[in-house]
N, C-alpha and C positions, 0 to 999 in steps of 0.2 A: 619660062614662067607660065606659059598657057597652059602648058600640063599642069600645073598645080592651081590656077583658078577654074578651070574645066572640072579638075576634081570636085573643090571644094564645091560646086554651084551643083557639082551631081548629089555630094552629100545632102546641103541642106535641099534639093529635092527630092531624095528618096530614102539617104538615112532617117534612121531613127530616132529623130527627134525628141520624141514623149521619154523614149527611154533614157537618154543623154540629159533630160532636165530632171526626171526621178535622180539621176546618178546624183549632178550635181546639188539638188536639192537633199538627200544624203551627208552629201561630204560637206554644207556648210553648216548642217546640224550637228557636224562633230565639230567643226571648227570649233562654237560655239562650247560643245563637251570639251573639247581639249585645253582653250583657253581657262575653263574654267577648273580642269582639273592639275591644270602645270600655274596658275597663278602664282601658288606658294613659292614656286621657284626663282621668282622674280627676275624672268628671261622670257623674251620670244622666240628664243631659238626651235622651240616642237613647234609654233605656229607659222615659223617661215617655212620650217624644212614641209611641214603639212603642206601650206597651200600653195608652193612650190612645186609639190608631187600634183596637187591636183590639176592644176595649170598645164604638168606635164603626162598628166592623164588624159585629157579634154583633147591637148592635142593629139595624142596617140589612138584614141580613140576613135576621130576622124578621120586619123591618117586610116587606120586597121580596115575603117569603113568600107575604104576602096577596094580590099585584097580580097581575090577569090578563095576562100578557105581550101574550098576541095582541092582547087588546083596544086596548091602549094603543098598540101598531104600527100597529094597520088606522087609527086615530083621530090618529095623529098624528104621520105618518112625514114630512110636509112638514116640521114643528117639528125634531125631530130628524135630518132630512138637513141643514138650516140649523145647528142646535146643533153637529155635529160641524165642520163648517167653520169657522165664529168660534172655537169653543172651541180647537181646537188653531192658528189662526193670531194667537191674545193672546198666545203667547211672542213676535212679533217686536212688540211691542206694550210701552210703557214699563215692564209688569209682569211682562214676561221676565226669566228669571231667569240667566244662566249657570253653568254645571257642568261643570267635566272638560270642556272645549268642546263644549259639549252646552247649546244655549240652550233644554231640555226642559222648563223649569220656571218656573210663574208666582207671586209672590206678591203674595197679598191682603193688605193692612194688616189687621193682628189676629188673624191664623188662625196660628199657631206655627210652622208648617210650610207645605214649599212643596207647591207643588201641580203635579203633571203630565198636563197636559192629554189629551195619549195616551192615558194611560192609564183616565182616566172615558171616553173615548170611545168604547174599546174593546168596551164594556156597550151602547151604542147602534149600534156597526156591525155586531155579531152581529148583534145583534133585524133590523136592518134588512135585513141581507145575507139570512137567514133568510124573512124577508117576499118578497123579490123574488124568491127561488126558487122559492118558492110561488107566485106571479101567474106566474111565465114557466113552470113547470109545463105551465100550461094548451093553453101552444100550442107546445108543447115547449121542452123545458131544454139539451139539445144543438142548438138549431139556430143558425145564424153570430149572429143578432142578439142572442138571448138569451144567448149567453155574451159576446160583447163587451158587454154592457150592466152584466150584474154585473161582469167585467174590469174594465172603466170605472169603474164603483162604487169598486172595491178600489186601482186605480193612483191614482184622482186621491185618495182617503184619504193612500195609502200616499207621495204626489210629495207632498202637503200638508204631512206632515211631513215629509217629507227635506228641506224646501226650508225649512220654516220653523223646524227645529230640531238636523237634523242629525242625528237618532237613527235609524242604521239600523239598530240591535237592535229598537226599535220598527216599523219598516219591515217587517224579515223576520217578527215576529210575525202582523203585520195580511193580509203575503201568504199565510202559513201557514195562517190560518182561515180565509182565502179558498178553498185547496185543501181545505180538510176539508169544508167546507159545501155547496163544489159537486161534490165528489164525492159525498157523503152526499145530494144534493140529485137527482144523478141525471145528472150531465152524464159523458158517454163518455169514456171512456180515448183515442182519439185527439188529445181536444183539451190534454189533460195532456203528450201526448208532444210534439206540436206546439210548445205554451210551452218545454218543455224544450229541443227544440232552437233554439227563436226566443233562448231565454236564453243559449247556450253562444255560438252565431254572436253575440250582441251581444258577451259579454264577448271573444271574438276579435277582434272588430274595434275595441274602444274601449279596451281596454289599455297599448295602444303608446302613448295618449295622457294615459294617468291613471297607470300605473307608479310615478310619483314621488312622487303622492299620499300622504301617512299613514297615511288611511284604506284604501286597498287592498295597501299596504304590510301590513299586515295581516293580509291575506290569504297574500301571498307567503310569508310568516317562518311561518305554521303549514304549507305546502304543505313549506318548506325545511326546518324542522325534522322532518315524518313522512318523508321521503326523505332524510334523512342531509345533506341539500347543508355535508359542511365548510367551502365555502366563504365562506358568510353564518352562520360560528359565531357572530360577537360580534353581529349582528343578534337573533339566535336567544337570545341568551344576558345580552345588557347594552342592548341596543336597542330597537327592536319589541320584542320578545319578554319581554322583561325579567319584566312582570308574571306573563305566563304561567310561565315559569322558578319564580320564589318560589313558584307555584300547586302543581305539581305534585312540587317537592323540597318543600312543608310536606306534600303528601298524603302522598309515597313515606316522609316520614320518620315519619310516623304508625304506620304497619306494617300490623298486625289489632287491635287494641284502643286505639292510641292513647296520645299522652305525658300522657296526664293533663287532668281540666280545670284549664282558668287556669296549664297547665303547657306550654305549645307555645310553643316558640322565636321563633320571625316571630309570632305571635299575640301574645304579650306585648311582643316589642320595639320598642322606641323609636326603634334606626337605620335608616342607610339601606338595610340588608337587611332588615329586617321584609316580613309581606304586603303590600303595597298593597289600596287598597278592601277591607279584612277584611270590614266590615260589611253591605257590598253585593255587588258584583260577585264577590266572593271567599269569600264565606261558605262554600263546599261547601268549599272549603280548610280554615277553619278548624275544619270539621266534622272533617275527614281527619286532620289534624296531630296534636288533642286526643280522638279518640274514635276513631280508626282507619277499619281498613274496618267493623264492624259497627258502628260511627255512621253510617257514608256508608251502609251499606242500608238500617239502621234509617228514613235521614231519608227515603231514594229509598223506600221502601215505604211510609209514609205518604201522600207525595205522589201513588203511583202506584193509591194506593184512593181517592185524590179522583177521579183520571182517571176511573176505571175505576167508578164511580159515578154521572158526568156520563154516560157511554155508555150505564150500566144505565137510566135517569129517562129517554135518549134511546130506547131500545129498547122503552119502556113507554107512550110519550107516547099525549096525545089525538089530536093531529093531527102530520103532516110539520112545518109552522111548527114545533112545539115540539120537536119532536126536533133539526130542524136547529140551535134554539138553544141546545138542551142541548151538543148536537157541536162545537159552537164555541167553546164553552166548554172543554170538552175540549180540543181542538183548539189553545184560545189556551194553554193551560197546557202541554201536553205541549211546544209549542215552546219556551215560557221553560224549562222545565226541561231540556229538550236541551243548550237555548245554553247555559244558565248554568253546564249541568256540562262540557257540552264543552270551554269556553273554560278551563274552571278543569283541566282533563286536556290543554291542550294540542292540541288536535284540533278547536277552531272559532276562530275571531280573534276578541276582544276589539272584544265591538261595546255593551258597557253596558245586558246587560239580566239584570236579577234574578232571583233564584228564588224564585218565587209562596210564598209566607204564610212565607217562613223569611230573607230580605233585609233590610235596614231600609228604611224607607219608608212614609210617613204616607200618602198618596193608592194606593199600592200596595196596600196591605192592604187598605183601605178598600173598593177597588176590586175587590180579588179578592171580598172578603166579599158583595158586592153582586151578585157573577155567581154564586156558588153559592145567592143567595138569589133570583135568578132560576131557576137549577135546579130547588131546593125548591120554587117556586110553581107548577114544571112536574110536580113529581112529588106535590102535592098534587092537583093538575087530571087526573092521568094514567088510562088505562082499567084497569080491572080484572083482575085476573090472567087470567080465563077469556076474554078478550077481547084480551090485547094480545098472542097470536098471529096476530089478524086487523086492527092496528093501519093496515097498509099500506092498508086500504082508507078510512081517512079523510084521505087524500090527494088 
């Protein structure tokens, strides 16, 4: 047992404290969303399985504290290149689960809750992505083969899931920290413009052929509704669109303060006007409807000093590896939070992906709790203030 009180007395002296009370200050604010958006259900089952995860967050994140990141990447990045590939291809596997056509989720016999592969994998393709910017460093990070090799990395992740579950909110995530790691990692700006226009020329030419799709349908109905197109109003308004519509009449009707808690219209309702996905996809709704705008910043300012915390631990690290995995972290949350508020303002399409420590979601929390408690073990490990002006050189 002395190993495990010697830990913990190292944590609370050199973990990351500030960070670990944003976290949970976070996750009780969704409590708070969640209870109020599963009331109608007259159950606490999402508020046990919630604060259950977080509990099992808090601990894992302590635990995480302790682990040398780098150490366990240089040692074991075959393991975990392997891990990520099984792991997210057991949803097309008998223990798939379907959701909202969304086959993202597996369940274990015994475990309460499902489990989204994705999303633990997400904690090992930072670490990993992170490591190979670091090796390709050596013989440069802009040159054609090093950035096709991490590219490569990132697509066949990002086609793993598209193919085996469908979740392109998870997709655009996985791409997203791709861009932050290797920019942070040192690769040049032309090859960012490059993608960019490789991305535009593909959607022009593969369009005409997927238009009728759902899924990019989608896309079209947020493009028609910020341009006015009257013509696809009932798209806009009772179709595609529909969810978003609910989204941003319960924000507008919130005002500055808000109708009250357990007092929001779509939030309480039973019909078929109520929010859709309150509890998930929609929660920054039911933040807006019941708490106004000064709930919608209160929640976005919280979230935006975890960000901005992960950058600080990155800015301080021992080596590049750690910084980059701190950034990606970063990185992976600053996207979920984009999407989730976008979608919910009407201004991204509804692609199914949460808002980090305030959504409901048992593997999600868990999950988040686990990347900031990699953070912590960086900002335990990290060099000393009179030193981390000259951080660059342990690169």
């Amino acid at each position: 047992m002395s190993w495990f009180t010697d830990s913990l007395r190292e944590f609370f002296r050199k973990g990351d404290l500030l960070l670990l009370t944003l976290c949970i200050a976070a996750s009780g604010y969704g409590l708070v969303l969640i209870y109020s958006a599963t009331r109608y259900l007259q159950t606490y089952r999402n508020m046990i399985i919630q604060s259950v995860a977080i509990v099992l967050g808090i601990v894992v994140y302590i635990f995480i504290s302790s682990v040398d990141v780098e150490l366990i990447t240089e040692k074991s990045w075959k393991f975990l290149l392997a891990f990520n590939a099984v792991f997210v291809l057991l949803t097309r596997t008998p223990l798939g689960v379907e959701v909202n056509g969304n086959r993202s989720w597996i369940h274990i016999p015994g475990v309460p809750f499902n489990i989204q592969p994705a999303e633990i994998v997400k904690l090992s393709f930072v670490l990993l992505l992170a490591w190979q910017c670091l090796k390709l460093r050596e013989r440069g990070i802009s040159r054609t083969t090093s950035v096709f090799q991490i590219a490569g990395h990132t697509l066949v992740m990002a086609g793993l899931i598209a193919i085996s579950s469908g979740d392109f909110g998870m997709v655009l995530t996985y791409l997203f920290i791709f861009v932050v790691v290797a920019w942070a990692g040192g690769v040049k700006k032309r090859w960012f413009i490059l993608a960019i226009v490789v991305c535009v020329a593909a959607v022009v030419l593969i369009w005409p052929h997927v238009s009728d799709d759902y899924r990019f349908q989608r896309f079209t109905v947020v493009v028609d509704h910020l341009t006015g197109n009257e013509e696809t109003i009932y798209q806009q308004t009772q179709g595609t669109g529909w969810q978003q519509t609910r989204s941003i009449m319960a924000i507008g009707s919130g005002g500055l303060t808000g109708m009250g808690y357990l007092q929001g219209p779509q939030t309480q309702s039973l019909s078929k006007s109520s929010l859709p996905a309150r509890e998930t996809d929609e929660i920054f709704a039911v933040c807006g409807e019941e708490f106004g705008l000064v709930g919608c910043v209160l929640l976005l300012l919280i979230l935006s000093l975890i960000i901005l915390r992960c950058i600080w631990v990155a800015k301080r690290a021992r080596s590049l590896q750690s910084a980059l995995i701190s950034m990606g972290f970063a990185g992976m949350l600053l996207a979920q939070v984009a999407v989730n508020v976008g979608m919910c303002l009407y201004i991204f399409p509804v692609v199914g992906l949460t808002l980090p420590f305030i959504s409901y979601g048992g593997s999600s929390v868990v999950t988040m709790y686990a990347a900031m408690g990699l953070v912590s073990s960086i900002k335990m490990r990290s060099l000393p203030s009179w030193l981390s002006d000259r951080s660059n050189l342990q690169s």
